[in-house]
C-alpha positions as CSV (number, residue, x, y, z in Angstrom):
1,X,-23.4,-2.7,-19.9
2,X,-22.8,-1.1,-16.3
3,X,-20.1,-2.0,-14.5
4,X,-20.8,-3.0,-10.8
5,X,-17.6,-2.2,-9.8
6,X,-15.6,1.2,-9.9
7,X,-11.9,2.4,-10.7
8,X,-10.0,4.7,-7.8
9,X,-7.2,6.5,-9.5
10,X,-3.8,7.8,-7.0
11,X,-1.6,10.3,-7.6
12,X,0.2,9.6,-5.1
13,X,2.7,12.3,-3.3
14,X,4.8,13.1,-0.3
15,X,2.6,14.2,2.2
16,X,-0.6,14.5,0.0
17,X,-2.1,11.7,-2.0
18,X,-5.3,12.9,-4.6
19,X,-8.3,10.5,-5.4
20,X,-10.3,10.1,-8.2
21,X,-13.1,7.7,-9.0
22,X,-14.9,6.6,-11.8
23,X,-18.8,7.0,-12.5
24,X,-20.8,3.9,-12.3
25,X,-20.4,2.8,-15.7
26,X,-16.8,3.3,-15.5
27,X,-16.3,5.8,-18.5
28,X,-15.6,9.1,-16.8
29,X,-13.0,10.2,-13.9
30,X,-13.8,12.2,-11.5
31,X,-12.1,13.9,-8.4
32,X,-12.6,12.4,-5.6
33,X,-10.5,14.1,-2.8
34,X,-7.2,15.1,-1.4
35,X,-5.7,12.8,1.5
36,X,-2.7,13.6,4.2
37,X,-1.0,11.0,5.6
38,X,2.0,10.0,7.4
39,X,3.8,7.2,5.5
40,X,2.8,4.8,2.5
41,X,1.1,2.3,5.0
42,X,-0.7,5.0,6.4
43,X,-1.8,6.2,3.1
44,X,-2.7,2.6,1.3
45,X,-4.9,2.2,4.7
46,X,-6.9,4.9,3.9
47,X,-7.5,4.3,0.1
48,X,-8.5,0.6,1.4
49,X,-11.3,2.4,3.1
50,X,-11.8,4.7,0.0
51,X,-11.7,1.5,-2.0
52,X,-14.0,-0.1,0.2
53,X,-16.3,2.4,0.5
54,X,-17.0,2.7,-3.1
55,X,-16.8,-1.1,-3.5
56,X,-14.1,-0.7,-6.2
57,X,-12.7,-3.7,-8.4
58,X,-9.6,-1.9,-9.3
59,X,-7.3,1.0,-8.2
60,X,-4.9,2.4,-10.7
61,X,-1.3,4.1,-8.9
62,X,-0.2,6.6,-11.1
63,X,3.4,5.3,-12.3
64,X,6.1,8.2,-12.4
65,X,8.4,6.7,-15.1
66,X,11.7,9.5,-16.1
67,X,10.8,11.0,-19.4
68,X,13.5,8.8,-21.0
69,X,11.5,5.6,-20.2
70,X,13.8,4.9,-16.5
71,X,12.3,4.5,-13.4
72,X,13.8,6.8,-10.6
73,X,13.0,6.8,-6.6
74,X,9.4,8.1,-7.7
75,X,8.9,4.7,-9.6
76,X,10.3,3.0,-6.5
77,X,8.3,4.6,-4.0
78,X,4.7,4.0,-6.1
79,X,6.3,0.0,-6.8
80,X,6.5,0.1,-3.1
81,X,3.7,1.2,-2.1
82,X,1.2,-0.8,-4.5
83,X,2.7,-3.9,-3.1
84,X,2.2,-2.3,0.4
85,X,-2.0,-1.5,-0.8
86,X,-2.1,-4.9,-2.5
87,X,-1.4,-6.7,0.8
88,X,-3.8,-4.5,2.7
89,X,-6.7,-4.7,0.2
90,X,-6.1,-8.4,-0.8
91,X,-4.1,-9.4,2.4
92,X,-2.5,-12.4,0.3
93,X,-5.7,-14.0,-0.7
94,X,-7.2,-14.1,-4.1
95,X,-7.3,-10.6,-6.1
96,X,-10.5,-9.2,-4.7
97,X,-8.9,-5.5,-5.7
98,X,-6.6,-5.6,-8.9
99,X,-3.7,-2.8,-8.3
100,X,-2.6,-1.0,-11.2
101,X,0.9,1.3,-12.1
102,X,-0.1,3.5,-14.8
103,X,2.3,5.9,-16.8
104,X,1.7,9.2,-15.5
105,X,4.7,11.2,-17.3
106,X,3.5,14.8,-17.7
107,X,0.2,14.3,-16.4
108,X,1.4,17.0,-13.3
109,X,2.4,19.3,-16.2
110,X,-1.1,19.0,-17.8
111,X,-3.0,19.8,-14.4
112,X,-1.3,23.1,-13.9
113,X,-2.2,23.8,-17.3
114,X,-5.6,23.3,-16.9
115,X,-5.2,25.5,-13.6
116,X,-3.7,28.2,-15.5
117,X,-6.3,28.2,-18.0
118,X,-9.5,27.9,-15.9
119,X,-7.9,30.5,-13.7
120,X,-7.8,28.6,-10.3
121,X,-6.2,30.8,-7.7
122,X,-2.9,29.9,-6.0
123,X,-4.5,29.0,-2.3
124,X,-6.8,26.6,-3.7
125,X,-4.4,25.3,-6.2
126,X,-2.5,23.5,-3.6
127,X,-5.7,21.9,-2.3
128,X,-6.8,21.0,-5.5
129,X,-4.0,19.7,-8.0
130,X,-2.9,16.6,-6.4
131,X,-7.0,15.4,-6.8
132,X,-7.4,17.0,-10.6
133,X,-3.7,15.0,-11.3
134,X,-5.4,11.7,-10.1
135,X,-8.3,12.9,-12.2
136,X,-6.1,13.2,-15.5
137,X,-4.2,9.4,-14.7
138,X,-7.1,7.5,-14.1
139,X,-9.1,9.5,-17.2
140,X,-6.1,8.5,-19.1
141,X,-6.4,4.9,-17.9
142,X,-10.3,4.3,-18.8
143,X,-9.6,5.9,-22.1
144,X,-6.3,3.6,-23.3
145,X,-8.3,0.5,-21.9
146,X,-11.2,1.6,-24.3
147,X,-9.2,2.4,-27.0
148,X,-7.6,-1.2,-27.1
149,X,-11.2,-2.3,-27.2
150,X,-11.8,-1.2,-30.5
Protein backbone atom coordinates (compact mmCIF):
# COMPACT_ATOMS: atom_id res chain seq x y z
CA UNK A 1 0.00 0.00 0.00
CA UNK A 2 1.44 3.58 -1.01
CA UNK A 3 0.84 6.21 1.00
CA UNK A 4 -0.52 9.46 -0.86
CA UNK A 5 0.72 11.55 1.56
CA UNK A 6 4.39 12.22 2.78
CA UNK A 7 6.21 12.90 6.33
CA UNK A 8 8.62 16.31 6.57
CA UNK A 9 10.93 15.73 9.43
CA UNK A 10 12.62 19.35 11.45
CA UNK A 11 15.45 19.57 13.26
CA UNK A 12 14.89 22.58 14.09
CA UNK A 13 17.73 25.25 15.23
CA UNK A 14 18.73 28.76 15.93
CA UNK A 15 19.23 30.23 12.80
CA UNK A 16 19.16 27.04 10.64
CA UNK A 17 16.37 24.58 10.50
CA UNK A 18 17.22 21.05 8.27
CA UNK A 19 14.45 19.17 6.29
CA UNK A 20 13.88 15.81 5.51
CA UNK A 21 11.17 14.03 3.60
CA UNK A 22 9.93 10.71 3.19
CA UNK A 23 9.79 8.66 -0.11
CA UNK A 24 6.38 8.09 -1.49
CA UNK A 25 5.68 5.01 0.29
CA UNK A 26 6.69 6.52 3.38
CA UNK A 27 9.42 3.97 4.58
CA UNK A 28 12.68 5.85 4.00
CA UNK A 29 13.93 9.51 5.13
CA UNK A 30 15.63 11.47 3.10
CA UNK A 31 17.39 14.94 3.30
CA UNK A 32 15.59 17.42 2.03
CA UNK A 33 17.41 20.74 2.70
CA UNK A 34 18.83 23.36 5.02
CA UNK A 35 16.59 26.54 5.75
CA UNK A 36 17.73 30.14 7.36
CA UNK A 37 15.26 32.04 8.81
CA UNK A 38 14.62 34.83 11.10
CA UNK A 39 12.28 33.78 13.93
CA UNK A 40 9.98 30.53 14.48
CA UNK A 41 7.07 32.23 12.49
CA UNK A 42 9.39 32.91 9.79
CA UNK A 43 10.62 29.41 9.84
CA UNK A 44 7.01 27.40 10.31
CA UNK A 45 6.07 29.71 7.07
CA UNK A 46 8.46 28.27 5.09
CA UNK A 47 8.03 24.54 6.02
CA UNK A 48 4.17 25.29 5.33
CA UNK A 49 5.31 25.85 1.77
CA UNK A 50 7.81 22.80 2.10
CA UNK A 51 4.78 21.01 3.49
CA UNK A 52 2.66 22.18 0.85
CA UNK A 53 4.78 21.57 -1.83
CA UNK A 54 5.21 18.04 -1.20
CA UNK A 55 1.53 17.69 -0.22
CA UNK A 56 2.55 16.14 3.17
CA UNK A 57 -0.03 14.60 5.73
CA UNK A 58 2.29 14.98 8.57
CA UNK A 59 5.42 16.89 9.86
CA UNK A 60 7.35 15.46 12.67
CA UNK A 61 9.47 18.49 14.99
CA UNK A 62 12.22 16.80 16.44
CA UNK A 63 11.56 17.02 20.36
CA UNK A 64 14.89 17.95 22.35
CA UNK A 65 13.94 16.30 25.70
CA UNK A 66 17.35 16.59 28.60
CA UNK A 67 18.88 13.30 28.75
CA UNK A 68 17.28 12.74 32.15
CA UNK A 69 13.74 12.70 30.60
CA UNK A 70 13.18 16.98 31.47
CA UNK A 71 12.29 19.35 29.09
CA UNK A 72 14.64 22.50 29.02
CA UNK A 73 14.17 25.97 26.84
CA UNK A 74 14.95 23.60 23.66
CA UNK A 75 11.75 21.64 24.54
CA UNK A 76 10.03 24.98 24.96
CA UNK A 77 11.09 26.61 21.90
CA UNK A 78 10.06 23.31 19.49
CA UNK A 79 6.44 23.18 21.94
CA UNK A 80 6.30 26.73 20.73
CA UNK A 81 6.86 26.61 17.65
CA UNK A 82 4.67 23.47 16.61
CA UNK A 83 1.84 25.23 17.94
CA UNK A 84 3.09 28.30 15.92
CA UNK A 85 3.29 25.68 12.40
CA UNK A 86 0.03 24.04 13.58
CA UNK A 87 -1.92 27.38 13.30
CA UNK A 88 -0.20 28.30 9.98
CA UNK A 89 -0.69 24.85 8.25
CA UNK A 90 -4.16 24.14 9.89
CA UNK A 91 -5.10 27.79 10.65
CA UNK A 92 -7.60 26.49 13.42
CA UNK A 93 -9.69 24.27 11.13
CA UNK A 94 -9.77 20.59 11.01
CA UNK A 95 -6.17 18.69 11.06
CA UNK A 96 -5.38 18.87 7.38
CA UNK A 97 -1.38 18.55 8.59
CA UNK A 98 -0.96 16.40 11.85
CA UNK A 99 2.28 18.11 13.80
CA UNK A 100 4.39 15.84 15.60
CA UNK A 101 7.28 16.25 18.70
CA UNK A 102 9.45 13.47 18.40
CA UNK A 103 12.35 12.53 20.90
CA UNK A 104 15.37 13.51 19.31
CA UNK A 105 18.02 12.90 22.37
CA UNK A 106 21.35 12.11 20.80
CA UNK A 107 20.30 12.15 17.38
CA UNK A 108 22.90 15.47 16.85
CA UNK A 109 25.49 13.19 18.44
CA UNK A 110 24.74 10.34 15.95
CA UNK A 111 25.05 12.80 12.81
CA UNK A 112 28.52 13.96 13.61
CA UNK A 113 29.30 10.47 13.89
CA UNK A 114 28.22 9.56 10.75
CA UNK A 115 30.24 12.74 9.51
CA UNK A 116 33.22 11.61 11.07
CA UNK A 117 33.00 8.29 9.69
CA UNK A 118 32.10 9.12 5.99
CA UNK A 119 34.75 11.71 6.23
CA UNK A 120 32.61 14.92 5.35
CA UNK A 121 34.85 17.94 5.54
CA UNK A 122 34.43 20.72 8.11
CA UNK A 123 32.98 23.55 5.45
CA UNK A 124 30.35 21.43 4.20
CA UNK A 125 29.64 19.97 7.61
CA UNK A 126 28.01 23.10 8.64
CA UNK A 127 25.88 23.07 5.54
CA UNK A 128 24.96 19.64 5.86
CA UNK A 129 24.33 18.38 9.57
CA UNK A 130 21.31 20.28 10.46
CA UNK A 131 19.50 18.31 7.09
CA UNK A 132 21.29 14.72 7.87
CA UNK A 133 19.95 15.46 11.86
CA UNK A 134 16.37 15.86 10.46
CA UNK A 135 17.25 12.88 8.33
CA UNK A 136 18.09 10.62 11.45
CA UNK A 137 14.58 12.06 13.54
CA UNK A 138 12.21 11.56 11.07
CA UNK A 139 14.12 7.87 10.02
CA UNK A 140 13.78 7.26 13.60
CA UNK A 141 10.05 8.21 13.56
CA UNK A 142 8.94 5.95 10.37
CA UNK A 143 10.86 3.14 11.98
CA UNK A 144 9.19 3.27 15.84
CA UNK A 145 5.69 3.75 13.99
CA UNK A 146 6.50 0.46 12.07
CA UNK A 147 7.79 -1.27 14.67
CA UNK A 148 4.49 -0.79 16.85
CA UNK A 149 2.86 -2.22 13.77
CA UNK A 150 4.09 -5.47 14.25
Amino acid sequence: MISKKRIIGIDLGGRRTGIAVTDPTGILASGLEMIVSSGLTDCAEKIAAIAEKYEAGEIVIGNPINMNGTKGDSTKKAEKFAEILDGIVNGGEDKKIKITLFDERLTSSLAHTYMNETGIREKSRKEKIDMLSAQIILQNYIDSKNSKKR
